[in-house]
VMD Tcl script that builds the backbone (N, CA, C; Angstrom):
set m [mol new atoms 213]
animate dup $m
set s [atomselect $m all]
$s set {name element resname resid chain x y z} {
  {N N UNK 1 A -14.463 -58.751 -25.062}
  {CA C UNK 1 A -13.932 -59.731 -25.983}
  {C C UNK 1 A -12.659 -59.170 -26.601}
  {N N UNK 2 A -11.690 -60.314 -26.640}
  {CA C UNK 2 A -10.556 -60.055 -27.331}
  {C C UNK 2 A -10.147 -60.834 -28.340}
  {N N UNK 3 A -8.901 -60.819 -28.928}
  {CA C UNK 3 A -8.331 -61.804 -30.094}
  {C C UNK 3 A -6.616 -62.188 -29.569}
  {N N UNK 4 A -6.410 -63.217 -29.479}
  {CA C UNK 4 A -5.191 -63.430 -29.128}
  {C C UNK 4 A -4.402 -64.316 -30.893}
  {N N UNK 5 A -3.417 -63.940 -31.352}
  {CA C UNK 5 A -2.399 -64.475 -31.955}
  {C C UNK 5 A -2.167 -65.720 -31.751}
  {N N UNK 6 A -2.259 -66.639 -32.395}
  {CA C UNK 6 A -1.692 -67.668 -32.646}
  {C C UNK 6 A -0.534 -68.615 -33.354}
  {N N UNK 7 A -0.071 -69.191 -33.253}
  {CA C UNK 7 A 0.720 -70.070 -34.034}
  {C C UNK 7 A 0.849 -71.739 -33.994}
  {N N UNK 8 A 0.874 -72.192 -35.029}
  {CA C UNK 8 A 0.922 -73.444 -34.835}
  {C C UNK 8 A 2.670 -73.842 -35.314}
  {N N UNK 9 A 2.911 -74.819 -34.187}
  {CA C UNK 9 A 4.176 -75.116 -34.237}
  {C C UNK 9 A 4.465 -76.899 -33.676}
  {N N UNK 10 A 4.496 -77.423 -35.132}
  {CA C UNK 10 A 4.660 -79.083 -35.522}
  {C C UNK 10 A 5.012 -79.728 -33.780}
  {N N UNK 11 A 5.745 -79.542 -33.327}
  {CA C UNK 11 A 6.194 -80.127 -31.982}
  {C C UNK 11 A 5.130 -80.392 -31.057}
  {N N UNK 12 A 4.180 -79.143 -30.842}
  {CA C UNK 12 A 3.313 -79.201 -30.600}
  {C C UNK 12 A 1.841 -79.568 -30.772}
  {N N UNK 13 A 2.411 -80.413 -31.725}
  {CA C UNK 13 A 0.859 -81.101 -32.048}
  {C C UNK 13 A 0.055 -79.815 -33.222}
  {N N UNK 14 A -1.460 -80.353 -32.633}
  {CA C UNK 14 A -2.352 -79.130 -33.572}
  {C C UNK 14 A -2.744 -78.291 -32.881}
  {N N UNK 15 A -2.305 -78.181 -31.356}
  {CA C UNK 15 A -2.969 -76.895 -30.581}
  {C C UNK 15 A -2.372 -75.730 -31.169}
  {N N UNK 16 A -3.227 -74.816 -30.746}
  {CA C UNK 16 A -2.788 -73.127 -30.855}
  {C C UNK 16 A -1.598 -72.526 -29.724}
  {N N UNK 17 A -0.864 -72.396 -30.345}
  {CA C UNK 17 A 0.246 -71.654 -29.278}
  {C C UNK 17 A -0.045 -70.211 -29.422}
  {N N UNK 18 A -0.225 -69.586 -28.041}
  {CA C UNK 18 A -0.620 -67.934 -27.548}
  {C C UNK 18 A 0.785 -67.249 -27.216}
  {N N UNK 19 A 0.643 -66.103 -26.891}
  {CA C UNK 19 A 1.471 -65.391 -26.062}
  {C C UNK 19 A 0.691 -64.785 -25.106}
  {N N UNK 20 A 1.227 -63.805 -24.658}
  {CA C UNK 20 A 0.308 -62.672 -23.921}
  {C C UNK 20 A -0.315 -61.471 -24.214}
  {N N UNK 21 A -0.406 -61.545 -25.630}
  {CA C UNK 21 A -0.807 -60.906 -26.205}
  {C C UNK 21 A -2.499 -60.858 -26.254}
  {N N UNK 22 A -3.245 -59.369 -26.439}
  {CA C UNK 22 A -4.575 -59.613 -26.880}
  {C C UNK 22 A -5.120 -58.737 -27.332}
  {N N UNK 23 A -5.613 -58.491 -28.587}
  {CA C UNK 23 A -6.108 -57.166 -29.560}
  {C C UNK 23 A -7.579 -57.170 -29.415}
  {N N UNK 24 A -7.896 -55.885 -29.773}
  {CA C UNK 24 A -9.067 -55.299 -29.584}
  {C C UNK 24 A -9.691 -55.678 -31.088}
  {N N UNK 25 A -9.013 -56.176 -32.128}
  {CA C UNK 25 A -9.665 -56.218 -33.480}
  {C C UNK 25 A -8.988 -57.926 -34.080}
  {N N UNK 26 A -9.945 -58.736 -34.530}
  {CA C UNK 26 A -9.516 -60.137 -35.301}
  {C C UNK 26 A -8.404 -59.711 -36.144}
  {N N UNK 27 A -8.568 -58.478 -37.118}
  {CA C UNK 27 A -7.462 -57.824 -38.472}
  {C C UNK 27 A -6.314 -57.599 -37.301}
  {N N UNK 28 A -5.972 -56.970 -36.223}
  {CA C UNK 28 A -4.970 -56.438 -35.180}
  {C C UNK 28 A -4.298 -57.734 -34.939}
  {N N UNK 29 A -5.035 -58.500 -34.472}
  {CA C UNK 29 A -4.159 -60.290 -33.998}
  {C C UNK 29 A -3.963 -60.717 -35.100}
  {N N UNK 30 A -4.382 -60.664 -36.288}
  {CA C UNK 30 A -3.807 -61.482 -37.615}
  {C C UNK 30 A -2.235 -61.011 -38.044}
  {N N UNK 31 A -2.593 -59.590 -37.818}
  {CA C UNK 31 A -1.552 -58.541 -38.463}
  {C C UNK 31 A -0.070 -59.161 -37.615}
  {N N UNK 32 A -0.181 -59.054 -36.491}
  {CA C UNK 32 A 0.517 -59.142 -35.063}
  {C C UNK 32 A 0.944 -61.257 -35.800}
  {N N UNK 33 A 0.174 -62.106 -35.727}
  {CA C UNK 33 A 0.316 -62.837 -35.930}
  {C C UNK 33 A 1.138 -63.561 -36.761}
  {N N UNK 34 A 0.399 -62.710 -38.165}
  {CA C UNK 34 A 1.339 -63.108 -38.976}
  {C C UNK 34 A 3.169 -62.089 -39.266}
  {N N UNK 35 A 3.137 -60.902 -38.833}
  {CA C UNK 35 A 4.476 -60.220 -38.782}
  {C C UNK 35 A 5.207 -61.322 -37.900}
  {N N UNK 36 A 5.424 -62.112 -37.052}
  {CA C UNK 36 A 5.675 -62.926 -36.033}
  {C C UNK 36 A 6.131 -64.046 -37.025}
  {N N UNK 37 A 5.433 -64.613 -37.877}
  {CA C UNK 37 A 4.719 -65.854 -38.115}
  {C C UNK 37 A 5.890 -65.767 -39.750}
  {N N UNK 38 A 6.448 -64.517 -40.165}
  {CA C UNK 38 A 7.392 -63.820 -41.380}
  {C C UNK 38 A 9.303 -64.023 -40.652}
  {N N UNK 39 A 8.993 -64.007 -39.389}
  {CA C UNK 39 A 10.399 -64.117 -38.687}
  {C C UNK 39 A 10.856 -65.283 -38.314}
  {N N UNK 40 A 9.885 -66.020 -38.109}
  {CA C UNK 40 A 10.382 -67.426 -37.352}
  {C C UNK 40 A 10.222 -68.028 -38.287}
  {N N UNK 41 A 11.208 -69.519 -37.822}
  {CA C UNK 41 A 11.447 -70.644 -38.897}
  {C C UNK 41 A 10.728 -71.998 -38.640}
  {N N UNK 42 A 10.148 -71.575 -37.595}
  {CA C UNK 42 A 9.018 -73.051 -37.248}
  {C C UNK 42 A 8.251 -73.286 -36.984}
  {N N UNK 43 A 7.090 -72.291 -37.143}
  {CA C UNK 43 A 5.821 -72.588 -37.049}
  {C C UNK 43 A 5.641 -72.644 -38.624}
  {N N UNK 44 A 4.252 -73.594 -38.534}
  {CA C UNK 44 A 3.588 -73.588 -39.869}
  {C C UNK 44 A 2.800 -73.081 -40.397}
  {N N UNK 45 A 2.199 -72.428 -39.478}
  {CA C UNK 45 A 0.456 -71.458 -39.383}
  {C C UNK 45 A 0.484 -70.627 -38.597}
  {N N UNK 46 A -0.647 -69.899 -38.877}
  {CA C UNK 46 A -0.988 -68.476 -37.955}
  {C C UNK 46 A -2.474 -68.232 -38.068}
  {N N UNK 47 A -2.738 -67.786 -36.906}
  {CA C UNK 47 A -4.133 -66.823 -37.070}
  {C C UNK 47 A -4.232 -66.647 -35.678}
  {N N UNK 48 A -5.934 -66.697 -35.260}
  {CA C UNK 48 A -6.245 -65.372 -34.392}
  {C C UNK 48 A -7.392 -66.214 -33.656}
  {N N UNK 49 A -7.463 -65.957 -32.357}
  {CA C UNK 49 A -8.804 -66.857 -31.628}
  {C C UNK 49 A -9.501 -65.985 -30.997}
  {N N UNK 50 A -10.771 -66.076 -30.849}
  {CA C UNK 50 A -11.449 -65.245 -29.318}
  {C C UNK 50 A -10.923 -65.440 -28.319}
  {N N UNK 51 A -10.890 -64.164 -27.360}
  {CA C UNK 51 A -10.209 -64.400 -26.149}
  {C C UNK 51 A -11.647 -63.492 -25.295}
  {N N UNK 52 A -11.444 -64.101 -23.887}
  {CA C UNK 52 A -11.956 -62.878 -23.029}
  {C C UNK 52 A -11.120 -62.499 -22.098}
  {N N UNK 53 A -9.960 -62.237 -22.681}
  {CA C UNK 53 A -9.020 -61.361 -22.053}
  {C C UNK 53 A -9.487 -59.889 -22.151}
  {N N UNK 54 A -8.646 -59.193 -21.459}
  {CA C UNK 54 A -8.552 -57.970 -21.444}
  {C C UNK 54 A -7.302 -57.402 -22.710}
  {N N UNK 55 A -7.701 -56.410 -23.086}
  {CA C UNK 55 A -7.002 -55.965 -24.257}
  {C C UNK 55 A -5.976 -55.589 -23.945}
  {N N UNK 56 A -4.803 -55.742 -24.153}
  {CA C UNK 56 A -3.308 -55.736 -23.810}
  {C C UNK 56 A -1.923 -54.986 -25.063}
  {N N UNK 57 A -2.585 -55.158 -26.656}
  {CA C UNK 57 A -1.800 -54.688 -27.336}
  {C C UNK 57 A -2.780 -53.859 -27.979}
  {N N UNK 58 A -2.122 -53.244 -29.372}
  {CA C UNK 58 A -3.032 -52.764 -30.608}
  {C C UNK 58 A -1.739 -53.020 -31.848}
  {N N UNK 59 A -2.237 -52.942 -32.823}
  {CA C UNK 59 A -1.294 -53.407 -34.223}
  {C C UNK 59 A -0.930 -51.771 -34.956}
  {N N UNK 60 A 0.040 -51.857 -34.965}
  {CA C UNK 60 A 0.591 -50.604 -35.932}
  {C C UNK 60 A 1.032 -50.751 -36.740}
  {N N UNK 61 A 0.452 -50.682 -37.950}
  {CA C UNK 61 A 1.166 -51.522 -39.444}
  {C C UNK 61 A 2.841 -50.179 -39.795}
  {N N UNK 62 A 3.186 -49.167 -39.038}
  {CA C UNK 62 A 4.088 -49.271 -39.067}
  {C C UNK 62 A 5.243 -49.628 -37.835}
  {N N UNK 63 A 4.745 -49.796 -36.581}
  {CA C UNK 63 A 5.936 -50.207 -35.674}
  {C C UNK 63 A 5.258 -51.428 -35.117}
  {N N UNK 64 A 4.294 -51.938 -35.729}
  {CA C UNK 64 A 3.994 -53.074 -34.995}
  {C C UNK 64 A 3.336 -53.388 -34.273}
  {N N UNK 65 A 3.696 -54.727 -32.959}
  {CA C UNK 65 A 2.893 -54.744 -31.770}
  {C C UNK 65 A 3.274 -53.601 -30.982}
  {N N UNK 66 A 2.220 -52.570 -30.135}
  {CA C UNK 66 A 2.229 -51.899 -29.245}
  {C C UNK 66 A 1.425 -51.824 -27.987}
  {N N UNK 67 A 2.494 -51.798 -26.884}
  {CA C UNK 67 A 1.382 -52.205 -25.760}
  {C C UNK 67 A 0.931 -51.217 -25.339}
  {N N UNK 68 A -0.283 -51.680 -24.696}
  {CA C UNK 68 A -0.905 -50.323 -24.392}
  {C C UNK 68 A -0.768 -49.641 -22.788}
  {N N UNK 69 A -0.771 -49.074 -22.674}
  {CA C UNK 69 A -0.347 -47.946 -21.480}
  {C C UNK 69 A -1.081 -48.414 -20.001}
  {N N UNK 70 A -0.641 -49.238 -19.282}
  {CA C UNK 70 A -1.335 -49.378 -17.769}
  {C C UNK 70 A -1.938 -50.810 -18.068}
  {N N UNK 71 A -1.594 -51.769 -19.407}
  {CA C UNK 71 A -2.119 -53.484 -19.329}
  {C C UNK 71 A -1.408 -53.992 -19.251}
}
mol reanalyze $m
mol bondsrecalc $m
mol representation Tube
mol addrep $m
C-alpha cells in the first residue's frame, strides 16, 4: 500500500488529479501535496489517497520530494 498526492483543480471537475508520485506514509503525500499545492495558483485543494502502487518517493521536510533509488 501506498499514498499518492492529490490536487483538486476547478477545470477538472471534483476528481483527484495524481502525478506519479507514491509515498510510503499518508503524513509523506500530504507533506509532498501540500508543498506543491503552496506554489501553484490553481488548484483549490490537496490531500492524499490510497494507492497500490509501488512506493516511488519519500518526503524530506527539508529538500522535499525525493525519489527513491531504482523506482
Amino acid at each position: 500500500m501506498s499514498w499518492k498526492p492529490y490536487w483538486i483543480i476547478p477545470s477538472e471537475g471534483a476528481k483527484h488529479c495524481t502525478n506519479g508520485q507514491a509515498f510510503a506514509t499518508e503524513d509523506e503525500a500530504l507533506a509532498s501535496a501540500y508543498a506543491r499545492f503552496c506554489n501553484w495558483t490553481v488548484p483549490t485543494g490537496y490531500g492524499a489517497d490510497e494507492s497500490d502502487k509501488p512506493v516511488t518517493y519519500v518526503w524530506d521536510p527539508l529538500r522535499g520530494d525525493m525519489p527513491l533509488k531504482g523506482a
